[in-house]
C-alpha positions in Angstrom: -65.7 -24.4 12.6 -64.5 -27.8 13.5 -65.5 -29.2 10.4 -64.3 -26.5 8.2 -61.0 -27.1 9.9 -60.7 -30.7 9.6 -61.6 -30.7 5.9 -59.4 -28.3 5.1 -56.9 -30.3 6.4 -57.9 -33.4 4.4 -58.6 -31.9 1.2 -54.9 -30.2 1.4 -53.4 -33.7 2.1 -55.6 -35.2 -0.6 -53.6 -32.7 -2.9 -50.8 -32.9 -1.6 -47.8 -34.6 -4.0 -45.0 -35.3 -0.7 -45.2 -38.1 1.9 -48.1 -37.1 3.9 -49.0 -39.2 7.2 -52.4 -39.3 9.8 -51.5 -40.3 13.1 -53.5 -40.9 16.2 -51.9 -40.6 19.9 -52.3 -44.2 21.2 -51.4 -43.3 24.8 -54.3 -39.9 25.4 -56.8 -41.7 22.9 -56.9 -44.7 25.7 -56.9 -42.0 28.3 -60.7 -41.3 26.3 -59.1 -37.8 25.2 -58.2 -38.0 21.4 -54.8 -36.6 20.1 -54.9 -36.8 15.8 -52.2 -35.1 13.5 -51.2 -34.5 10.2 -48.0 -34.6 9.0 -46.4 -33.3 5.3 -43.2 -33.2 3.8 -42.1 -30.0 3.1 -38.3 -30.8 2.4 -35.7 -33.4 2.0 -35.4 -33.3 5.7 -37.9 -31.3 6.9 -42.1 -31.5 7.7 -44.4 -29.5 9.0 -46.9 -31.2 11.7 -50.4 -30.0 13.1 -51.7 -32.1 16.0 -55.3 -31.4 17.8 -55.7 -32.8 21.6 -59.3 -32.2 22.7 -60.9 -33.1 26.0 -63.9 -33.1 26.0 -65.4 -34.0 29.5 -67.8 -31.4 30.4 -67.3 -32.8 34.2 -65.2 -35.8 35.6 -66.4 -36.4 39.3 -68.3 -32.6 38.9 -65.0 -31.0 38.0 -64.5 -29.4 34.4 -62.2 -31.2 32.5 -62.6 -29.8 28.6 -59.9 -28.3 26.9 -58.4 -28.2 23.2 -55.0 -27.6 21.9 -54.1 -26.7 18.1 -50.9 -27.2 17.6 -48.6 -26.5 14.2 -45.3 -27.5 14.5 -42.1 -27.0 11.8 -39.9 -31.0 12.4 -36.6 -31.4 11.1 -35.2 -35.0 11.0 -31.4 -35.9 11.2 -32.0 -38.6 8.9 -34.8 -39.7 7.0 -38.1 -38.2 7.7 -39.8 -41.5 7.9 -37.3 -43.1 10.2 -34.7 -41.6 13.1 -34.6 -38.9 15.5 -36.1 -35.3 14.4 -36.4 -31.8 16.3 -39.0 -29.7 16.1 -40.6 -26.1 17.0 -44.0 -25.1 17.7 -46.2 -22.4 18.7 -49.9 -22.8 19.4 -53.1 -22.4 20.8 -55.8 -23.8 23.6 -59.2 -22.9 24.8 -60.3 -24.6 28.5 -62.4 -24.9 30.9 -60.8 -26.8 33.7 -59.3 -27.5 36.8 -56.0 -26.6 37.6 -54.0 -29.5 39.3 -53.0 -27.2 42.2 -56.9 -26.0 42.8 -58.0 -30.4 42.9 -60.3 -31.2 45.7 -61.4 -26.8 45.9 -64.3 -25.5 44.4 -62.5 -23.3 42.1 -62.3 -24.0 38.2 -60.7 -21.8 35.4 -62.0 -20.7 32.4 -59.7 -19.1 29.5 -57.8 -19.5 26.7 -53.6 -19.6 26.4 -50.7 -20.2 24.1 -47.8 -22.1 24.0 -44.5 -22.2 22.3 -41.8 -24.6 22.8 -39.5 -27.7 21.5 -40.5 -31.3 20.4 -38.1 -33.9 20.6 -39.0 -37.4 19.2 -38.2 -40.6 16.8 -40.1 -41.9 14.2 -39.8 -45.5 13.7 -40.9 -47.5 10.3 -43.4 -50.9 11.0 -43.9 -51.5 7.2 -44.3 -49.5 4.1 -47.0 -47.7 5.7 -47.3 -47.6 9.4 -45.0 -45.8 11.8 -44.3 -45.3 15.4 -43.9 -41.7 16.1 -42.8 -41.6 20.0 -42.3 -37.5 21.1 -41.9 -35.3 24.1 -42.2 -31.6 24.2 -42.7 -28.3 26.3 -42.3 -24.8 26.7 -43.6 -21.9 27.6 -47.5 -22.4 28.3 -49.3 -18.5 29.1 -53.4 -18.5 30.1 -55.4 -16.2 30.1 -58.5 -17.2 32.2 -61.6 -16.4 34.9 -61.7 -18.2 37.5 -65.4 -19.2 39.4 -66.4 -21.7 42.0 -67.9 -24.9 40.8 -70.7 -24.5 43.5 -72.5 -21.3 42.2 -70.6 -20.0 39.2 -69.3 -16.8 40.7 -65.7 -15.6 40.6 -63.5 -16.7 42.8 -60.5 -14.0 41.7 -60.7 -10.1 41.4 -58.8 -9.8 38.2 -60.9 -7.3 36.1 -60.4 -9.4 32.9 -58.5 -12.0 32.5 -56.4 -13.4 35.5 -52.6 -14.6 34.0 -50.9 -17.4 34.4 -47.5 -18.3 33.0 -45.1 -21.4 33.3 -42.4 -23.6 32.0 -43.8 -26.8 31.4 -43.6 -29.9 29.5 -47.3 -30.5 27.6 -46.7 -32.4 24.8 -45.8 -36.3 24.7 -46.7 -40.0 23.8 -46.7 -42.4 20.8 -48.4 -41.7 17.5 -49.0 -44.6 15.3 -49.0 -42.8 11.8 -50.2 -44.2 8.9 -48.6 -43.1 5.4 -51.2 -41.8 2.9 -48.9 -41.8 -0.5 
């Protein structure tokens, strides 16, 4: 499904006749979990952006760390959409199967799924004719829906019949994209 995904993505950019850009997160990708995007124009000031950040650490230290995050986003720059400040708005999706930070150093690890919608603020700067800096921060509201089980044995740690809920305010989007213009 990954694949289908991903070359979907690159066929539709292939296509595509507006400034189209890849980036890669160069903060989380040193952090050894990979944040790539695609970003189109879709306007004079507008583009639309779709960014995956995966995880995918089965166990760090015997504590689940996996998780991915899909998210589309709608951008609209003050200026010019390859250089200045822009806004933008998302809603999207994640799958996990993690620790939360307030359960670190329990046995207890969650299992679920969530969405999230929120704000992105950022500014794109231009290198040269084809490279960018694309430095962002965002957050919102972040809702999961998970089980939760003990690392020892794999039971459930919470009664919740289905899903247990968990909903907060937080910021979970950030760092600097270096973006590289395709046409």
């Amino acid at each position: 499904m990954k694949k289908i995904i991903f070359l979907a993505i690159v066929l539709f950019t292939l296509q595509s006749q507006s400034q189209t850009y890849v980036k890669v997160n160069a903060f989380t990708t040193l952090l050894t979990v990979p944040n790539v995007a695609i970003e189109t124009t879709i306007g004079e000031k507008s583009t639309l952006n779709f960014d995956v950040l995966a995880s995918f650490w089965k166990s760090v230290n015997g504590k689940p760390r996996e998780f991915y995050t899909f998210t589309p986003e709608y951008r609209y720059h003050f200026k010019a959409i390859d250089n200045g400040f822009y806004v933008g708005g998302h809603i999207g999706a994640s799958l996990f199967n993690f620790q939360k930070w307030n359960y670190l150093n329990t046995d207890y690890y969650e299992k679920g799924f969530g969405y999230f919608a929120g704000v992105t603020v950022g500014y794109k700067a231009k290198i040269n004719d084809k490279f960018y800096l694309d430095c962002f921060l965002g957050g919102g509201w972040n809702q999961g829906f998970y089980k939760g089980y003990h690392i020892s044995d794999g039971s459930r740690y919470e009664t919740a019949k289905n899903y247990n809920k968990s909903g907060e305010w937080l910021p979970y989007r950030g760092g600097v994209m270096i973006s590289y213009k395709l046409n």
